[in-house]
Every structure is written in structure tokens, then in C-alpha cells.
C-alpha positions in Angstrom: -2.4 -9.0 3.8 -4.4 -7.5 1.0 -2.1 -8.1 -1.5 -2.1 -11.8 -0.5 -5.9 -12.0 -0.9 -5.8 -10.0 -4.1 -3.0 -12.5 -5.7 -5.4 -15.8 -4.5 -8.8 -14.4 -5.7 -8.0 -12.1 -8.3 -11.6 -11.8 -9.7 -12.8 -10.5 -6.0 -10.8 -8.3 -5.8 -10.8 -6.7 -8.9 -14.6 -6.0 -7.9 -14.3 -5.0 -5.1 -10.7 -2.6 -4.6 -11.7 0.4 -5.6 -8.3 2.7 -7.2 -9.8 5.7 -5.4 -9.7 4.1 -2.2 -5.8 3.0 -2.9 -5.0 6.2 -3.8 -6.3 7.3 -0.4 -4.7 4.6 1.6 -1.5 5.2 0.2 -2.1 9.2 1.1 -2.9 8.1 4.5 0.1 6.1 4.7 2.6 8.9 3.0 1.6 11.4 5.2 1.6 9.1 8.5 5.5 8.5 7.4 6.4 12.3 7.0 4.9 12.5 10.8 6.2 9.4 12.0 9.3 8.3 9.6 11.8 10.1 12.1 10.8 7.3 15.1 11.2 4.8 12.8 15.5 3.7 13.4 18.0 5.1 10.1 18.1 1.6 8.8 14.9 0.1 8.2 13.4 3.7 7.6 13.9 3.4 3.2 13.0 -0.2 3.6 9.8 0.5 5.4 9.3 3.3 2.1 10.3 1.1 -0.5 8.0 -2.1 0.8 5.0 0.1 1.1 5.5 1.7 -2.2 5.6 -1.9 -4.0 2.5 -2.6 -2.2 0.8 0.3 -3.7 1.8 -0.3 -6.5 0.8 -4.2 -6.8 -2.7 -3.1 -5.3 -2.8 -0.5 -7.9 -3.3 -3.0 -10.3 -6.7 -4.5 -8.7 -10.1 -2.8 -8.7 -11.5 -0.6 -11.0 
């Protein structure tokens, strides 16, 4: 959803994403999926990995 924002009101959110605080939510989100990533069923497991890393990656390029 906050990529969505980001995309419609880009100058927003270049003010007000902070990279730190991606870098921390992707952290968060890594180390939830080493706990967690087992539960999750074989075939959407390196789906789920590879959507969230995109979105890191697109937020990445917000904020200052």
C-alpha cells in the first residue's frame, strides 16, 4: 500500500520516507521470514521473498 501512495504523490513521499526506516522495515520483515518462512506452504514461499524484495527495493528509491 505504500508503494501505491509513494507512486501517486511522489513529492510526499520523498519527504517523508525516511531510507533508515526502510532499511529497518525490510530487517524486520527478513528476519520475520527466517522465523516464519517454513509455515508459509513450498510454493508461494520464493514468491512471497521475491514480492517483498521488489517492494524494498521500489521504496528504496523514496525518502531521503
Amino acid at each position: 500500500m505504500l508503494v501505491i501512495l509513494a507512486k501517486k504523490y511522489t513529492v510526499d513521499a520523498n519527504l517523508l520516507i525516511k531510507i533508515d526506516k526502510v532499511q529497518e522495515w525490510k530487517t524486520v520483515f527478513n528476519e520475520w521470514f527466517e522465523r516464519c518462512g517454513s509455515k508459509i506452504p513450498a510454493k508461494y514461499r520464493d514468491g512471497i521473498k521475491t514480492n517483498a524484495d521488489e517492494l524494498f527495493k521500489e521504496l528504496e528509491q523514496y525518502g531521503h
